[in-house]
PQR file of N, CA, C, O and H, with PARSE charges and radii, in Angstrom:
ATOM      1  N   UNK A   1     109.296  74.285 113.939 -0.4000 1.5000
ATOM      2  CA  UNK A   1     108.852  75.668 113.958 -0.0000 2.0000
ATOM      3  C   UNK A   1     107.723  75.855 112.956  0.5500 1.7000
ATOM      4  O   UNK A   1     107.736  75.251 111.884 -0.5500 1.4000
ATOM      5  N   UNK A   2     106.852  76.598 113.265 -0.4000 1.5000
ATOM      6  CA  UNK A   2     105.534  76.603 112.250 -0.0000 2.0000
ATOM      7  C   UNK A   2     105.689  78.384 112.248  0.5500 1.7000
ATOM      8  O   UNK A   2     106.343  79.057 113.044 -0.5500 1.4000
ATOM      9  H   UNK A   2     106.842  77.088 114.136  0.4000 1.0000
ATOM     10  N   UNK A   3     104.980  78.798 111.248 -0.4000 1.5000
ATOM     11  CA  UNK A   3     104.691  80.284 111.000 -0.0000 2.0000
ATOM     12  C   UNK A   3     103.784  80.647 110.648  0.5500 1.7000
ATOM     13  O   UNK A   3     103.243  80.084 109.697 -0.5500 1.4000
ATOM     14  H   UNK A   3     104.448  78.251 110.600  0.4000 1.0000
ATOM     15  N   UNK A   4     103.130  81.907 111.344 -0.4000 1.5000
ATOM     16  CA  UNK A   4     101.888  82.427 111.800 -0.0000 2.0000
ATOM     17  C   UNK A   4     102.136  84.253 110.913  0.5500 1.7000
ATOM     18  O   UNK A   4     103.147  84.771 110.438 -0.5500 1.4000
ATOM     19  H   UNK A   4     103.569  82.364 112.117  0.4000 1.0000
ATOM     20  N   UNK A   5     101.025  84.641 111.001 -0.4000 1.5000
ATOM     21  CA  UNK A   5     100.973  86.034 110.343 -0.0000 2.0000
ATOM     22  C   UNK A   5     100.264  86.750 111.624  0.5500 1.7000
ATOM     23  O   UNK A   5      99.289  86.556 112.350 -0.5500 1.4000
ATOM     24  H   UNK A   5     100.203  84.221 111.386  0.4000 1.0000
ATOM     25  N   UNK A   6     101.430  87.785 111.463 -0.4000 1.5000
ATOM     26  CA  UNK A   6     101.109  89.076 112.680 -0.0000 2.0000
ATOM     27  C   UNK A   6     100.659  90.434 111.698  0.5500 1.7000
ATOM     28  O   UNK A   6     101.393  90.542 110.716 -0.5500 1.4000
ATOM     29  H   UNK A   6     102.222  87.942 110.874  0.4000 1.0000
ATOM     30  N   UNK A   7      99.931  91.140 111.766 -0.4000 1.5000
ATOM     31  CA  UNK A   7      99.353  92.321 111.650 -0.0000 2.0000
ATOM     32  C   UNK A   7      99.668  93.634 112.309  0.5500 1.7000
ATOM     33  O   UNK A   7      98.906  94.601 112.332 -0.5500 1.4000
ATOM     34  H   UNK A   7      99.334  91.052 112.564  0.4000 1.0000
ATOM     35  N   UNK A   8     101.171  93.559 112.976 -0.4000 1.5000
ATOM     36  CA  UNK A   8     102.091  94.416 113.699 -0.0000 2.0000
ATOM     37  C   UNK A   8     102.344  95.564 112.606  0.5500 1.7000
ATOM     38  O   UNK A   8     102.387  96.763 112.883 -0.5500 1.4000
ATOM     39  H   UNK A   8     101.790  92.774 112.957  0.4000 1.0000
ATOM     40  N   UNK A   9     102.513  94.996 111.267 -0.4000 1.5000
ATOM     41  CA  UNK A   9     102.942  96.690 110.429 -0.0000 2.0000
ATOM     42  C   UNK A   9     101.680  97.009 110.097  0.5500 1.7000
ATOM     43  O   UNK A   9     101.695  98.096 109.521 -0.5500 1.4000
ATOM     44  H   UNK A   9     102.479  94.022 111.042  0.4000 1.0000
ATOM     45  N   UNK A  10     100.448  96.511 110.202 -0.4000 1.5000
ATOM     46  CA  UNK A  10      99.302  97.391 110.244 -0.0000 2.0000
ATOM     47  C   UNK A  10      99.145  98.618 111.289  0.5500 1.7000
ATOM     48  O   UNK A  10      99.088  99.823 111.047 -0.5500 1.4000
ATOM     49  H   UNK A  10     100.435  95.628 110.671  0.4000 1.0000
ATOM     50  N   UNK A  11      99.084  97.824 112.727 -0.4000 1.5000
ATOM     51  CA  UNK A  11      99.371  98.928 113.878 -0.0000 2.0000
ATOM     52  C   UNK A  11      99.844 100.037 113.898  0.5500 1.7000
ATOM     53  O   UNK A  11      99.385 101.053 114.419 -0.5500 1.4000
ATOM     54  H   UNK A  11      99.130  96.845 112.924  0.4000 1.0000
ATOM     55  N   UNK A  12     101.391  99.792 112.961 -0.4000 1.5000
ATOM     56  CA  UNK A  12     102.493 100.904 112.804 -0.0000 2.0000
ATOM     57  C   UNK A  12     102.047 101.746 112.064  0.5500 1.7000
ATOM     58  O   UNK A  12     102.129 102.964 112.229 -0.5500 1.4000
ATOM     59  H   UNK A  12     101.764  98.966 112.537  0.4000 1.0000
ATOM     60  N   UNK A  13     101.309 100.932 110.798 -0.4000 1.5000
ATOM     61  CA  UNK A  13     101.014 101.725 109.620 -0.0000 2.0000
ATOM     62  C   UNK A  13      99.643 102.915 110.350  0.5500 1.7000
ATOM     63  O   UNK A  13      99.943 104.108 110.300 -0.5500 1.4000
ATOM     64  H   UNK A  13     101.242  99.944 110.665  0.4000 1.0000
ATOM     65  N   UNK A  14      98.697 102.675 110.773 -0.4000 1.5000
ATOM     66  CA  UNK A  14      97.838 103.421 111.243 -0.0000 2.0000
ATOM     67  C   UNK A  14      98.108 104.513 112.143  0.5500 1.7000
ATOM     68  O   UNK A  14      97.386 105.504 112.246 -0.5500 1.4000
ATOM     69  H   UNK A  14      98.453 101.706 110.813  0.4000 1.0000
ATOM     70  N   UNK A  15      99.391 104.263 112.931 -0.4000 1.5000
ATOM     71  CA  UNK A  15     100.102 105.081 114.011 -0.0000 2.0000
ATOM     72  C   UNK A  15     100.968 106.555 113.102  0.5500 1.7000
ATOM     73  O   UNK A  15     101.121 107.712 113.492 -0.5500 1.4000
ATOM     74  H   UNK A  15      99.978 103.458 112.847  0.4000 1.0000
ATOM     75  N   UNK A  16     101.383 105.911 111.840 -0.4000 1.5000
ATOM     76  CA  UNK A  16     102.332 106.788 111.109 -0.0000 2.0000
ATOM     77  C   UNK A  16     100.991 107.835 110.813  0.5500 1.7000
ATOM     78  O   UNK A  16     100.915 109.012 111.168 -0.5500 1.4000
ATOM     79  H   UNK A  16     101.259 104.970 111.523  0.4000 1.0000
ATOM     80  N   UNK A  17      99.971 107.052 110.064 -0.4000 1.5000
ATOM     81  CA  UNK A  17      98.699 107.986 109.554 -0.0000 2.0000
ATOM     82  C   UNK A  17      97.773 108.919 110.402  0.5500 1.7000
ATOM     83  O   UNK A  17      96.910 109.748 110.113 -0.5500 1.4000
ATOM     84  H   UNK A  17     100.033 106.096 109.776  0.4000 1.0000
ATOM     85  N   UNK A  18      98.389 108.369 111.745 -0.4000 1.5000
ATOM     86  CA  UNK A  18      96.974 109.248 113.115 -0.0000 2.0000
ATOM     87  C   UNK A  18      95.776 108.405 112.989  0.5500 1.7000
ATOM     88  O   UNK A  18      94.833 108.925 113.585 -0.5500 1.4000
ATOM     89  H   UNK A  18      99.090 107.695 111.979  0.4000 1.0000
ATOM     90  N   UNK A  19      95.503 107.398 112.481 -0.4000 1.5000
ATOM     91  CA  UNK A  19      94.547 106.849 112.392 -0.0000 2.0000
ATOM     92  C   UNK A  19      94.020 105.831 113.622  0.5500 1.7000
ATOM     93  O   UNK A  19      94.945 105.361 114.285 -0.5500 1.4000
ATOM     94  H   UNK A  19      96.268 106.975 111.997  0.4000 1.0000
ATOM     95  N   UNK A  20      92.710 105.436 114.010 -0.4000 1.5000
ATOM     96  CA  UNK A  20      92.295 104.661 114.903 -0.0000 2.0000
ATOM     97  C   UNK A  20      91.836 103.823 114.320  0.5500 1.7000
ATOM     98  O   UNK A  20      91.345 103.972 113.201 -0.5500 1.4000
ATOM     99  H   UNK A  20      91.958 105.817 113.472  0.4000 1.0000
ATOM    100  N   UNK A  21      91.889 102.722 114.958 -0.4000 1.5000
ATOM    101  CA  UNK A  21      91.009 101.337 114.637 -0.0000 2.0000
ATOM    102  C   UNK A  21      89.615 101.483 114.169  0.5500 1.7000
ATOM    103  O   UNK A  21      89.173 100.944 113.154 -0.5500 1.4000
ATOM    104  H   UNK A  21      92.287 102.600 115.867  0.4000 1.0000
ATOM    105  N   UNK A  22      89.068 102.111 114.829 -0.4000 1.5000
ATOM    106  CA  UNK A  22      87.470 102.855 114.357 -0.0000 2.0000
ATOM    107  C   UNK A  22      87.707 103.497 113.099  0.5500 1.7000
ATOM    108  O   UNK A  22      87.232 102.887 112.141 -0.5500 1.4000
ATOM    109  H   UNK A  22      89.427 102.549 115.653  0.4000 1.0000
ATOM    110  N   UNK A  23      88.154 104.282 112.907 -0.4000 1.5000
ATOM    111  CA  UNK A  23      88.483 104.953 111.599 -0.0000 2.0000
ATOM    112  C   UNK A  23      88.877 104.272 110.679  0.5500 1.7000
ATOM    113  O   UNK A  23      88.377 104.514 109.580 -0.5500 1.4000
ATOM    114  H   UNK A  23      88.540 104.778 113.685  0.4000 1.0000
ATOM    115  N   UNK A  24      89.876 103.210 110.776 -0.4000 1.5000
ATOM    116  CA  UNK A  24      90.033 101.902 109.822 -0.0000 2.0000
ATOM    117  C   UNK A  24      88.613 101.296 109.262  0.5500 1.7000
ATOM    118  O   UNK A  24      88.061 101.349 108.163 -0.5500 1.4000
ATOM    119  H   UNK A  24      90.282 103.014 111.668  0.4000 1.0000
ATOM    120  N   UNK A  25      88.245 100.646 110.631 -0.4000 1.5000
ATOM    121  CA  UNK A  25      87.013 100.217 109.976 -0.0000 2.0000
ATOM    122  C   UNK A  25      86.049 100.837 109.017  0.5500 1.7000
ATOM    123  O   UNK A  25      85.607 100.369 107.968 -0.5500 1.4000
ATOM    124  H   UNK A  25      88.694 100.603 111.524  0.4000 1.0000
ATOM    125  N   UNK A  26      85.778 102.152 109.675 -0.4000 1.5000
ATOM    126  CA  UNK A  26      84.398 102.892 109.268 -0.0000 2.0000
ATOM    127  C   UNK A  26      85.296 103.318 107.422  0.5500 1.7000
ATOM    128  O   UNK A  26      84.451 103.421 106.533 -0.5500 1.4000
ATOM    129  H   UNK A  26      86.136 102.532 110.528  0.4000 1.0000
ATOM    130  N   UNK A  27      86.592 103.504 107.000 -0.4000 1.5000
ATOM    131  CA  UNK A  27      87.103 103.981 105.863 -0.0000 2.0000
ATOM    132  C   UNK A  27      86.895 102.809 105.448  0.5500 1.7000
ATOM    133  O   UNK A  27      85.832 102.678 104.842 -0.5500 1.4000
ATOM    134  H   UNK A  27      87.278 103.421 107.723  0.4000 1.0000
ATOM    135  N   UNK A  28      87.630 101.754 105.572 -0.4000 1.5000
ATOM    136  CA  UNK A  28      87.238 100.258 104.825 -0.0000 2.0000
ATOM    137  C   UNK A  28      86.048  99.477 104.534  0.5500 1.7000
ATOM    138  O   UNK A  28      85.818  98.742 103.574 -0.5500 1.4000
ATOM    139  H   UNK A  28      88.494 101.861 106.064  0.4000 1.0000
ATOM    140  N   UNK A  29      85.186  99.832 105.752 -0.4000 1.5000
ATOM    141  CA  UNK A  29      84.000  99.150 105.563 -0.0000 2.0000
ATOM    142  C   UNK A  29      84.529  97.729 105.901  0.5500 1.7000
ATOM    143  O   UNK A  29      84.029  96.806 105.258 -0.5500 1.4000
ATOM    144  H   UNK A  29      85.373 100.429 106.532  0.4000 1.0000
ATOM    145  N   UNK A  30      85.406  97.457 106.759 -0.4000 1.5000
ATOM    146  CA  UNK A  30      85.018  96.000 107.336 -0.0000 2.0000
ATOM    147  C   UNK A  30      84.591  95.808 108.507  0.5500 1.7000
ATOM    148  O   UNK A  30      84.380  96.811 109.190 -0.5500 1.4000
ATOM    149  H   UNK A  30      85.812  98.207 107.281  0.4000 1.0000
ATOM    150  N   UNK A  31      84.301  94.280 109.167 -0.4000 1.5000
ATOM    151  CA  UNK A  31      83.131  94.429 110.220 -0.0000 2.0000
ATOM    152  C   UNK A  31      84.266  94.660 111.691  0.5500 1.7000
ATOM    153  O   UNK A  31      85.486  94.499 111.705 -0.5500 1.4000
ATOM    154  H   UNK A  31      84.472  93.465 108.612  0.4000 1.0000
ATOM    155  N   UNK A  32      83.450  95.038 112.719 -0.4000 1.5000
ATOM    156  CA  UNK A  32      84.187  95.183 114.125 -0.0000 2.0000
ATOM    157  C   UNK A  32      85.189  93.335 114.386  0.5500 1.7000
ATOM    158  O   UNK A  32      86.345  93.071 114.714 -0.5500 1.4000
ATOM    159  H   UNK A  32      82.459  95.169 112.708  0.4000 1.0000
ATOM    160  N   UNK A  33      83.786  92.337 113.970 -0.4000 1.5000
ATOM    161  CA  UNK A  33      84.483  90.915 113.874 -0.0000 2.0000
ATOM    162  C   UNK A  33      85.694  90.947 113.093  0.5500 1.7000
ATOM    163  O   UNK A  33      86.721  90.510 113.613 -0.5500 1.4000
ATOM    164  H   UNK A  33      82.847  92.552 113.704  0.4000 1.0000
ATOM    165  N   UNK A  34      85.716  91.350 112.052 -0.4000 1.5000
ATOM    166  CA  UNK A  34      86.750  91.408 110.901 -0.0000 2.0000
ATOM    167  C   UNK A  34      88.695  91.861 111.513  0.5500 1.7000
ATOM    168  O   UNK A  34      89.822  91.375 111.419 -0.5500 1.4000
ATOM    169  H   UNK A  34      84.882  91.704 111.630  0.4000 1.0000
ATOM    170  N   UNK A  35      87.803  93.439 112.300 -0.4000 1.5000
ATOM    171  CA  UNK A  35      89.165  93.975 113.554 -0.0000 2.0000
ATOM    172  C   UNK A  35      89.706  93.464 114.472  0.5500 1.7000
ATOM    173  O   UNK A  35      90.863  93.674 114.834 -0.5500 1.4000
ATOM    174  H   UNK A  35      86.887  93.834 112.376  0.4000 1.0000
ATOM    175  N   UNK A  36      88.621  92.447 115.138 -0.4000 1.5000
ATOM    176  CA  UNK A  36      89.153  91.820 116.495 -0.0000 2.0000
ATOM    177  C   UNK A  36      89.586  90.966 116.126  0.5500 1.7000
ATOM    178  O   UNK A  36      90.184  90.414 117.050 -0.5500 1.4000
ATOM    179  H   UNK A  36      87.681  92.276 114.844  0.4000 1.0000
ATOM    180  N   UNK A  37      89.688  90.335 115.064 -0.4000 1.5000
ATOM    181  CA  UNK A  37      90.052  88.961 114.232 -0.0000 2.0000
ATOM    182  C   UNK A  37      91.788  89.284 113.973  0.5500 1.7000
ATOM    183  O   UNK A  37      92.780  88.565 114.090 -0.5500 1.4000
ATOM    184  H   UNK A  37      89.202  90.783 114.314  0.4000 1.0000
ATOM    185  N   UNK A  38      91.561  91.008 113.491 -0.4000 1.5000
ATOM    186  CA  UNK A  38      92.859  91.368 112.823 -0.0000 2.0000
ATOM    187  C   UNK A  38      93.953  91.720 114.464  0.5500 1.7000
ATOM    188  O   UNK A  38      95.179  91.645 114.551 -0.5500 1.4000
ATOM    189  H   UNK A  38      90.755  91.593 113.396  0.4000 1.0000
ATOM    190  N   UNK A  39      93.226  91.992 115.254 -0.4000 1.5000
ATOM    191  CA  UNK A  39      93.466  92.322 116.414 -0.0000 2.0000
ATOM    192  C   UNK A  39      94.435  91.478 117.476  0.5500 1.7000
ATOM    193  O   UNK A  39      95.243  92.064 118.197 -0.5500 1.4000
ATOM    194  H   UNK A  39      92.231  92.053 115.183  0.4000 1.0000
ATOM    195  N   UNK A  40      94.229  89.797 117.486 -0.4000 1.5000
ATOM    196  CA  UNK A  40      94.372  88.237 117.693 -0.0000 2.0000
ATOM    197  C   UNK A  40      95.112  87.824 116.440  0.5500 1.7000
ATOM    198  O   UNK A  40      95.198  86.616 116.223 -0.5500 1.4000
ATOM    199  H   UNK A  40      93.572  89.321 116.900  0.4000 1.0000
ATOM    200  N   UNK A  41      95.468  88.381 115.883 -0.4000 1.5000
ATOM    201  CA  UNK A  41      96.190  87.947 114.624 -0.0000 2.0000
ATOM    202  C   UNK A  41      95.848  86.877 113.815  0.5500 1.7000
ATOM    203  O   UNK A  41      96.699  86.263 113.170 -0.5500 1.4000
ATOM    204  H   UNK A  41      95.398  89.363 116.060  0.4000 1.0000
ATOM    205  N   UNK A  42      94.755  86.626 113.799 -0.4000 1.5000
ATOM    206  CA  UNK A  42      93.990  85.402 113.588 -0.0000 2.0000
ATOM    207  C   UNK A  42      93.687  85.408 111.667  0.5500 1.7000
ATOM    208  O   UNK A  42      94.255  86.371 111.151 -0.5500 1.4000
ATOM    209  H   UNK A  42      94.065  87.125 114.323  0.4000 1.0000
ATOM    210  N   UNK A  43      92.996  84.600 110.750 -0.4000 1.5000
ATOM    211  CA  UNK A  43      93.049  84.885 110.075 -0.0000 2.0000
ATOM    212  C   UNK A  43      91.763  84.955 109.631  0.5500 1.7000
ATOM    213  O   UNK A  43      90.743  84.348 109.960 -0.5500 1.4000
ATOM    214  H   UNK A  43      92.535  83.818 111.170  0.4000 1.0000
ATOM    215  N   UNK A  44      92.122  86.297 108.354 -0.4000 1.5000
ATOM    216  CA  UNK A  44      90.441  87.084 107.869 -0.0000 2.0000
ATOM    217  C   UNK A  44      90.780  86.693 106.192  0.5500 1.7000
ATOM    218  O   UNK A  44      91.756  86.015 105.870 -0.5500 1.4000
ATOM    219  H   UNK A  44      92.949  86.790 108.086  0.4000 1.0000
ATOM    220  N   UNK A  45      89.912  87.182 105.336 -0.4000 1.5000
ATOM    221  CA  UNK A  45      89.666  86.728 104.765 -0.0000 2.0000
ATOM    222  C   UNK A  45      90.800  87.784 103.530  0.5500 1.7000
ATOM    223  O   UNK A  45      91.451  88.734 103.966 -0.5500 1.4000
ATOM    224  H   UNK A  45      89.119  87.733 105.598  0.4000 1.0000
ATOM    225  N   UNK A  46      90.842  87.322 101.818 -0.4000 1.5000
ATOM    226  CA  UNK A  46      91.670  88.166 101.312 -0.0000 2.0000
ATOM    227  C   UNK A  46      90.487  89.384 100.921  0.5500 1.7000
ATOM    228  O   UNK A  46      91.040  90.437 100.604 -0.5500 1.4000
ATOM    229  H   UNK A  46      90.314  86.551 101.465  0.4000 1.0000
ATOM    230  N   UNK A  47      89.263  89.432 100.890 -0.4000 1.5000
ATOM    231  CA  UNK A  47      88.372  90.548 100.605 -0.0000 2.0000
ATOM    232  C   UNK A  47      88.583  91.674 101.858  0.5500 1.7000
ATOM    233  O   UNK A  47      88.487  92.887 101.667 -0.5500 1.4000
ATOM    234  H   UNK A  47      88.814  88.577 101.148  0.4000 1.0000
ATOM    235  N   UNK A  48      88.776  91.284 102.697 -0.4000 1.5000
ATOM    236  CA  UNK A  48      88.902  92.549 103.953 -0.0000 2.0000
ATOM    237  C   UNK A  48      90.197  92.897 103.852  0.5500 1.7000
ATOM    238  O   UNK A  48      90.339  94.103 104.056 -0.5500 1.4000
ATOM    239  H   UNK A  48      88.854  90.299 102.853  0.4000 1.0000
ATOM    240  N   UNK A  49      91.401  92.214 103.574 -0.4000 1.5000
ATOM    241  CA  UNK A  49      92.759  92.608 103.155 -0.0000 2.0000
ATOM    242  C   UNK A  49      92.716  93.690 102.065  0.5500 1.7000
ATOM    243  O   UNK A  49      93.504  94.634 102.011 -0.5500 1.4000
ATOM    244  H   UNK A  49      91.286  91.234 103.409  0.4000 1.0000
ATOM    245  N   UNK A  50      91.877  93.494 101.342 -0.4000 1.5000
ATOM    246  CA  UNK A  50      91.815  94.168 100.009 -0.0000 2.0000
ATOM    247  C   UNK A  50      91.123  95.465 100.226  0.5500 1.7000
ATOM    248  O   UNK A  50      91.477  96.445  99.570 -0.5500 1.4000
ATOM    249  H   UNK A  50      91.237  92.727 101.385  0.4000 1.0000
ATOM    250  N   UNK A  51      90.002  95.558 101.245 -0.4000 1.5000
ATOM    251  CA  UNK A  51      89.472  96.214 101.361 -0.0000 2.0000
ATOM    252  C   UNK A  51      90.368  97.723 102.593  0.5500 1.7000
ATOM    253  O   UNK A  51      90.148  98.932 102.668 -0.5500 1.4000
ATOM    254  H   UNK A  51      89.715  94.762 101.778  0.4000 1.0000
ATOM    255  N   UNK A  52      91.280  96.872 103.276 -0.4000 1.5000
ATOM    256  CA  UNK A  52      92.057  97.823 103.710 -0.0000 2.0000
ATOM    257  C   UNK A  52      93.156  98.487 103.366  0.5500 1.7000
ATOM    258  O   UNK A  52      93.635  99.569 103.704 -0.5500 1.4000
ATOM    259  H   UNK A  52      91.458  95.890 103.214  0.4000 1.0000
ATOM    260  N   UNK A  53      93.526  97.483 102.493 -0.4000 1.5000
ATOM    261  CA  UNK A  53      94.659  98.282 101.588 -0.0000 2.0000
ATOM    262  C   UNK A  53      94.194  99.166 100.412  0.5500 1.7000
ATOM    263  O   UNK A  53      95.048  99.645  99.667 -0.5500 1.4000
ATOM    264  H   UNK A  53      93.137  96.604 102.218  0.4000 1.0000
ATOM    265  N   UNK A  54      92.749  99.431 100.188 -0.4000 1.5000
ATOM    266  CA  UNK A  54      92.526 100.055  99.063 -0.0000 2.0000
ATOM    267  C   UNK A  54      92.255 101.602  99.903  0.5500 1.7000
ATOM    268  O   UNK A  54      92.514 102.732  99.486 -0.5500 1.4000
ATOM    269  H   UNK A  54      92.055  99.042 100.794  0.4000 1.0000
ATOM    270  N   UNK A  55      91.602 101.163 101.312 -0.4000 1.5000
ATOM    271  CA  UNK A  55      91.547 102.308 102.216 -0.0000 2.0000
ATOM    272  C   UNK A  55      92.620 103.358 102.532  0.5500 1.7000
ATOM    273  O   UNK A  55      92.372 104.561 102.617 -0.5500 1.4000
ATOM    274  H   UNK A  55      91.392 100.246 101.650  0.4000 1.0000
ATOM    275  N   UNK A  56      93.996 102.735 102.723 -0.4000 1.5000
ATOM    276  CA  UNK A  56      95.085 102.969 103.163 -0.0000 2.0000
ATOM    277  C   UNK A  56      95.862 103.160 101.998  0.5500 1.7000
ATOM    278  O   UNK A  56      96.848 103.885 102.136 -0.5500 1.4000
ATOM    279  H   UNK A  56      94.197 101.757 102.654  0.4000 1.0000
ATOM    280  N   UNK A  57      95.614 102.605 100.714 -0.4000 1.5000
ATOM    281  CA  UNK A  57      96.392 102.726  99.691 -0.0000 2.0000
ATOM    282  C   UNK A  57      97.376 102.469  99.528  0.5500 1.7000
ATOM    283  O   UNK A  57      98.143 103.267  98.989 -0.5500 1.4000
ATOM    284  H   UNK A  57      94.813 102.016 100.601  0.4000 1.0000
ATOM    285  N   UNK A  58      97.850 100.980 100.012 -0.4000 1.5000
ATOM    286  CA  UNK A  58      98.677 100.487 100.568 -0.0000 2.0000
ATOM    287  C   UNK A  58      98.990  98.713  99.999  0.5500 1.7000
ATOM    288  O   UNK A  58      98.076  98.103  99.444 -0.5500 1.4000
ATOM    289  H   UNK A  58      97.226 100.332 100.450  0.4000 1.0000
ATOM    290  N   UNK A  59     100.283  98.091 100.214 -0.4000 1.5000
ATOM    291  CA  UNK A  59     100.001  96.681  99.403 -0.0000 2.0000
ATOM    292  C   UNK A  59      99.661  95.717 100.683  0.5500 1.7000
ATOM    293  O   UNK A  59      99.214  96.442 101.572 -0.5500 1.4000
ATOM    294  H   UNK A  59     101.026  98.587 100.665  0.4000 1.0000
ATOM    295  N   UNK A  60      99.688  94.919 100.929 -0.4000 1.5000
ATOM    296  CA  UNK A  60      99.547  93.591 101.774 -0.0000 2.0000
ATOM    297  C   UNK A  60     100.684  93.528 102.316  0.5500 1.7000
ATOM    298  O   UNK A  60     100.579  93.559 103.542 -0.5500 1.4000
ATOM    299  H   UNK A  60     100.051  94.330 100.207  0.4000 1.0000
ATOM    300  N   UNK A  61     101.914  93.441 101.889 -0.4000 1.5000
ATOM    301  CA  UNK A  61     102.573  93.343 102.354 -0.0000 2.0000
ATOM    302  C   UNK A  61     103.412  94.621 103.124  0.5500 1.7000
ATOM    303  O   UNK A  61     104.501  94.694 103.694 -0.5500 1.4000
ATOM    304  H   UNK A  61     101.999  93.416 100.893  0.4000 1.0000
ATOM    305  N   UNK A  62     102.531  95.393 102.885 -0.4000 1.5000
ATOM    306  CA  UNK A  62     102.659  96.858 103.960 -0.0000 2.0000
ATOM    307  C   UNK A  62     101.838  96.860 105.326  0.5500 1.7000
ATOM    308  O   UNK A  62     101.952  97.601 106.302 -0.5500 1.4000
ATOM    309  H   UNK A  62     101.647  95.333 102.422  0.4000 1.0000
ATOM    310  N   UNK A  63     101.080  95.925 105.115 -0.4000 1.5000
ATOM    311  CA  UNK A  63     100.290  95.778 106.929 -0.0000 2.0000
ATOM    312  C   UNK A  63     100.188  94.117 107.716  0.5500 1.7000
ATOM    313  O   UNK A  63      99.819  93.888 108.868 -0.5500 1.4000
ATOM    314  H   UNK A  63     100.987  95.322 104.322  0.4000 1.0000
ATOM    315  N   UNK A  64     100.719  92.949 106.497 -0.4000 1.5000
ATOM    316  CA  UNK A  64     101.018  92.051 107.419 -0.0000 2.0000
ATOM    317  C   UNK A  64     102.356  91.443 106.807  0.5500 1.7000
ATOM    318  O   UNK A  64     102.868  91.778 105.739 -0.5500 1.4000
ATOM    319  H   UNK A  64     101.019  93.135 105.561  0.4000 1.0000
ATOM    320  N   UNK A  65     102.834  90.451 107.729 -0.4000 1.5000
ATOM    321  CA  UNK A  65     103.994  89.539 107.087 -0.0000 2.0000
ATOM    322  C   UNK A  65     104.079  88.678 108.190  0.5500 1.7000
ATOM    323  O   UNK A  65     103.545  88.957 109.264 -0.5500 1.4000
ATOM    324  H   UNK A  65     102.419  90.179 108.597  0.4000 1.0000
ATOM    325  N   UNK A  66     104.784  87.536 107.974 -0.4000 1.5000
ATOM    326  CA  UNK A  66     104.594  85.615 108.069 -0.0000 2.0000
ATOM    327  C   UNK A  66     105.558  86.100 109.396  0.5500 1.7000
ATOM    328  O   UNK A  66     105.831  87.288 109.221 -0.5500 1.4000
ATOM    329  H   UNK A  66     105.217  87.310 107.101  0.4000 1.0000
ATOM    330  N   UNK A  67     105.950  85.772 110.211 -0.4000 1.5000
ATOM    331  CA  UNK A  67     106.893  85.205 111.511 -0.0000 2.0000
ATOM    332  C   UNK A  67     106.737  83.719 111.979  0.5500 1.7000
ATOM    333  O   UNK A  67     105.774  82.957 112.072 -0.5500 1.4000
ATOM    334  H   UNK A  67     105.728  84.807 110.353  0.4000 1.0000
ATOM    335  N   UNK A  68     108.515  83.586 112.320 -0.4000 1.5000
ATOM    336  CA  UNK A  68     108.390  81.941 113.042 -0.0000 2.0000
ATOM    337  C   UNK A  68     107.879  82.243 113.873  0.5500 1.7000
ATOM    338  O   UNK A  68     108.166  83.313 114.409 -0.5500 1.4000
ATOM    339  H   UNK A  68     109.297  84.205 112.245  0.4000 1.0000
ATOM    340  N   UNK A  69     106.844  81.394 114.377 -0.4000 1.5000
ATOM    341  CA  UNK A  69     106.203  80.604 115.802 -0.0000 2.0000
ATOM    342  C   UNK A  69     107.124  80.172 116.706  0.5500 1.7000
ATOM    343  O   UNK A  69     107.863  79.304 116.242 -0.5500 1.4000
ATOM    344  H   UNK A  69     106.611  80.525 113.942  0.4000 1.0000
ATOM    345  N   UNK A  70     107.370  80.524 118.019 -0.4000 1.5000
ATOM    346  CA  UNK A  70     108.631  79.400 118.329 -0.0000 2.0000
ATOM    347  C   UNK A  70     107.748  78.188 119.141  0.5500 1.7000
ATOM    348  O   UNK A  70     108.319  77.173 119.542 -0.5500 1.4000
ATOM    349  H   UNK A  70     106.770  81.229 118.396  0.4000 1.0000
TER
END
């Protein structure tokens, strides 16, 4: 089993706030690449992490966390 990072309590987190993906970006200032990246669950960098949790006011571990792969 290997483990991957999902960006699922980000989703939630933006849903609780009324917030859109556009609105994420344009408050954070990270790039559209940066979203679709976060989007694919793929991995971005810790400066755009930082940069959304300072948006959201929020820790890291409030918009992603590790899951098994099966």
């Amino acid at each position: 089993m290997s483990k991957t990072i999902t960006y699922k309590k980000l989703w939630k987190l933006l849903i609780d706030h009324n917030m859109t993906k556009t609105e994420l970006r344009d408050m954070s200032g990270i790039s559209t690449a940066s979203l679709a990246k976060l989007g694919k669950d793929e991995n971005i960098t810790t400066a755009v992490l930082i940069k959304i949790c300072t948006a959201l006011k929020c820790d890291v571990s409030d918009i992603m966390e590790i899951e098994e792969k099966l």
